[in-house]
C-alpha positions in Angstrom: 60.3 112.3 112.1 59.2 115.0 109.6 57.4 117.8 111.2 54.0 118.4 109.3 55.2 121.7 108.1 58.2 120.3 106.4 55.6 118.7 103.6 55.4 121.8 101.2 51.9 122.4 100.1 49.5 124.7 97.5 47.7 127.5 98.8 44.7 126.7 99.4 41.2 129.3 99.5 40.7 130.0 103.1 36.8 130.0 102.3 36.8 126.7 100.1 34.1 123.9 101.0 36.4 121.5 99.9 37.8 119.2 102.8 40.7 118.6 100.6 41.9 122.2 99.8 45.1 122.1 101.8 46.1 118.5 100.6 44.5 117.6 97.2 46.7 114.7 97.0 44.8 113.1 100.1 41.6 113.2 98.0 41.7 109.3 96.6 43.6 108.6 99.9 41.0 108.7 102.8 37.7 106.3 102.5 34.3 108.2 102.4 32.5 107.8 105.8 29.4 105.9 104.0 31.9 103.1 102.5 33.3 102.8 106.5 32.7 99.4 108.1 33.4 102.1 111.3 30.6 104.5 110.6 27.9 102.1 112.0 30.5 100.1 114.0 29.1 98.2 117.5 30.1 95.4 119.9 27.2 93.8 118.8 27.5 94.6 115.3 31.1 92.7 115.4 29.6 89.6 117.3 27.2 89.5 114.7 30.5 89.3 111.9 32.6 87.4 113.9 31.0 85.3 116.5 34.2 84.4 118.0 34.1 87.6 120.2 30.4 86.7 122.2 33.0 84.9 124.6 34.4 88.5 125.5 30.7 90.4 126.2 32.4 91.6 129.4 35.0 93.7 127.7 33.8 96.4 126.3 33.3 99.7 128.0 29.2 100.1 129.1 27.4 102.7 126.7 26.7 104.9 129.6 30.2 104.8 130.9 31.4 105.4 127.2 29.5 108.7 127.3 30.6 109.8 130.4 34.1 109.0 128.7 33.5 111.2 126.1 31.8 114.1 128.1 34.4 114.5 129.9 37.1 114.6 127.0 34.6 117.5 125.8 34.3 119.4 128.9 34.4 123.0 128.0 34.9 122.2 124.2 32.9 124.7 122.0 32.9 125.3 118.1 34.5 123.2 115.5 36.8 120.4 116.6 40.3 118.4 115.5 40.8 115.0 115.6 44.2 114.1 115.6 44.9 110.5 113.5 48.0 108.1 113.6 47.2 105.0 112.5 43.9 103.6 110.5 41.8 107.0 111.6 44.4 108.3 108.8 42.7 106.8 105.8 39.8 105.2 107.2 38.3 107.9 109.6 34.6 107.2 109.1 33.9 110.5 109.9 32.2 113.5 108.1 34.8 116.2 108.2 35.1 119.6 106.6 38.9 120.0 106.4 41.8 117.9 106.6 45.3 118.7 107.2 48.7 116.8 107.7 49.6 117.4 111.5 52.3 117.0 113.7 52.0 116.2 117.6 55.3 116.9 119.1 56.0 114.5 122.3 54.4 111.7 121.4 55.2 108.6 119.2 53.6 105.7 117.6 54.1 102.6 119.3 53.4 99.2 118.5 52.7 97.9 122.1 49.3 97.0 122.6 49.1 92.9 122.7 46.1 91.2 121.3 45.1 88.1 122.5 41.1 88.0 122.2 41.1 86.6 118.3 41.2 89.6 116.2 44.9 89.5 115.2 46.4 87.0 118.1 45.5 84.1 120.4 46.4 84.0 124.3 48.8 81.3 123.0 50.4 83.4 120.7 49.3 86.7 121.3 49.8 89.4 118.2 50.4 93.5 118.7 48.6 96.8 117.4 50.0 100.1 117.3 49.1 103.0 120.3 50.1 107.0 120.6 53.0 106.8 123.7 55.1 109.3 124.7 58.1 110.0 122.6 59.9 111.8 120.2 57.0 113.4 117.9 54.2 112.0 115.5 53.3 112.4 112.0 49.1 112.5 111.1 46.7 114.0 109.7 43.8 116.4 111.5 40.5 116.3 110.6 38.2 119.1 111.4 34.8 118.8 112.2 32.4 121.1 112.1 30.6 122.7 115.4 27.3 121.4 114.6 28.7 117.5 113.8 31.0 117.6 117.1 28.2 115.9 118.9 26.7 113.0 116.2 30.5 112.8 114.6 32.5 111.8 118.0 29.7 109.3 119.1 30.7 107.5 116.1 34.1 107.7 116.8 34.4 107.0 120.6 32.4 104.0 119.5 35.4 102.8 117.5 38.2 103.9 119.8 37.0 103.9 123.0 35.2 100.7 122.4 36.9 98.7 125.8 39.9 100.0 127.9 42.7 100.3 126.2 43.2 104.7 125.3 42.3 107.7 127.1 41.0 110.4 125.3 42.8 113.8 125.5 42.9 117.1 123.5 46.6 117.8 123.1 48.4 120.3 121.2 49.2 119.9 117.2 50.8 122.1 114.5 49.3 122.5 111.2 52.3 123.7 109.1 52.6 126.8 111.3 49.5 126.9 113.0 49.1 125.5 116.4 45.4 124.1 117.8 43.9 121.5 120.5 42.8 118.2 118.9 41.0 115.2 120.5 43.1 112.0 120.4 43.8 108.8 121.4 46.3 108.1 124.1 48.1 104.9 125.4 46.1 103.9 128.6 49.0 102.4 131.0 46.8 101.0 133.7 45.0 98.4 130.9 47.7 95.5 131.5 47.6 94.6 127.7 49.5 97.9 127.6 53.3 96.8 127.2 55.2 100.1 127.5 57.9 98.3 128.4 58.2 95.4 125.4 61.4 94.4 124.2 61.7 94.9 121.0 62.5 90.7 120.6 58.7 90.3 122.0 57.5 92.8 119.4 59.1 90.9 116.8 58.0 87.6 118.0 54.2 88.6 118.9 53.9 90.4 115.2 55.2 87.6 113.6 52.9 84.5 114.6 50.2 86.4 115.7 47.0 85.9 113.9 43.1 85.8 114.0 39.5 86.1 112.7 41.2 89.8 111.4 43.9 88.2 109.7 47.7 88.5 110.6 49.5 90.9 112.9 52.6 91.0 110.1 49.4 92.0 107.9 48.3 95.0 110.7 51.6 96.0 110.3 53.0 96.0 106.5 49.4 97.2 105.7 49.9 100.5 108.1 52.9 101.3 106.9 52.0 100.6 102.7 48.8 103.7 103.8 52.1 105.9 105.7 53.7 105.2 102.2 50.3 106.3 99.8 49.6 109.6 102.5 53.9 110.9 102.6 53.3 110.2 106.4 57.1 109.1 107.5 57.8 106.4 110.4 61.1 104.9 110.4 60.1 102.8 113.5 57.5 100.8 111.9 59.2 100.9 108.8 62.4 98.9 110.8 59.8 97.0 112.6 58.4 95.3 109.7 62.0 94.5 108.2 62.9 93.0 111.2 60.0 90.7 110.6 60.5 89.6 107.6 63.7 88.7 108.4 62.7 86.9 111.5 60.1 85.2 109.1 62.5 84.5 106.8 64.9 83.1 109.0 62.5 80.9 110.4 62.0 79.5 106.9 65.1 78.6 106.0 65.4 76.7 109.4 62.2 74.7 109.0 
């Protein structure tokens, strides 16, 4: 892993209104938040797009339990805030931000290890995998600062997208911007939500990204198409990088078999 500061960048006006100062190459890189399907994202709303999920009402977290979620991940939070991103909050944030910056969280690691089985992107016959923030050897993102008087509209948007059913836990944890270190909210591996797998083999990973599929498309496509964005943003992940070659070649293997 690359730390943040390693990326050299242009100075940048510390009083610029332009969310892109520090990076200007992100500029054609990160989706608007009006063009995100996220921005007005609901259980509901996906029902409504794919009516495959009515059969898992249940799952989701309760509105009222979702804010108490998020109250407490603000607790004693005041002025602007950071919101760390390592996977699809990268270049697809749906959020209204006022400065972003490439961002390094030591300690932790992308992981792919949470199994999907409920029809986006896997089956409980053959179950697929998405990627979670685990503890590890460091992670590569981007920040994305919003401004005090957002905090409050901005992160009921985006607990609605992350913390729509058990699966993270919301922390602030510490992050370096080039040589600047602040608290940003993310998105943490929950390890008491069994679809969890901390502990997959890497044979399972291979297996579960390979045939797993759904109304979302492919879990091969989850991951070539995360690490194609790492690619366009100059965020570097050897582990998913590997992971995806590993595919193939299972893929491919299982071709040349048939």
């Amino acid at each position: 892993m690359v730390p943040a500061h390693a990326h050299p960048r242009p100075k940048a006006n510390p009083l610029s209104d332009d969310p892109f100062a520090h990076h200007p190459e992100l500029r054609d890189k990160i989706a608007a938040p009006e063009a995100s399907f996220f921005r007005d994202f609901s259980f509901e709303g996906m029902i409504e797009r794919f009516p495959e999920m009515a059969v898992h009402r249940d799952w989701p977290h309760r509105d009222d339990a979702r804010e108490a979620l998020r109250a407490a991940a603000l607790s004693g939070h005041s002025g602007d805030l950071w919101v760390f991103g390592y996977g699809s909050l990268m270049w697809d944030p749906a959020l209204h931000f006022s400065e972003v910056r490439r961002a390094y969280l030591p300690d932790y690691e992308r992981k792919m290890m949470l199994v999907e089985w409920r029809g986006a992107r896997g089956t409980a016959e053959a179950p697929g995998l998405m990627a979670a923030l685990d503890t590890g050897h460091g992670c590569e993102g981007l920040a994305f600062r919003i401004a005090a008087d957002l905090v409050d509209t901005e992160t009921r948007i985006l607990f609605r997208r992350e913390m729509l059913a058990p699966a993270y836990l919301a922390r602030m944890v510490p992050v370096e911007l080039d040589d600047e270190p602040v608290q940003a909210l993310t998105f943490v591996a929950d390890h008491a939500v069994p679809d969890m797998r901390a502990d997959i083999a890497r044979e399972e990973q291979i297996r579960y990204i390979a045939h797993g599929a759904g109304f979302l498309g492919t879990s091969r496509d989850y991951l070539a198409n995360i690490v194609a964005h790492f690619e366009a943003l100059g965020i570097e992940d050897a582990d998913c990088e590997s992971l995806l070659r590993d595919v193939d070649e299972y893929l491919s293997a299982k071709a040349q078999s048939a």
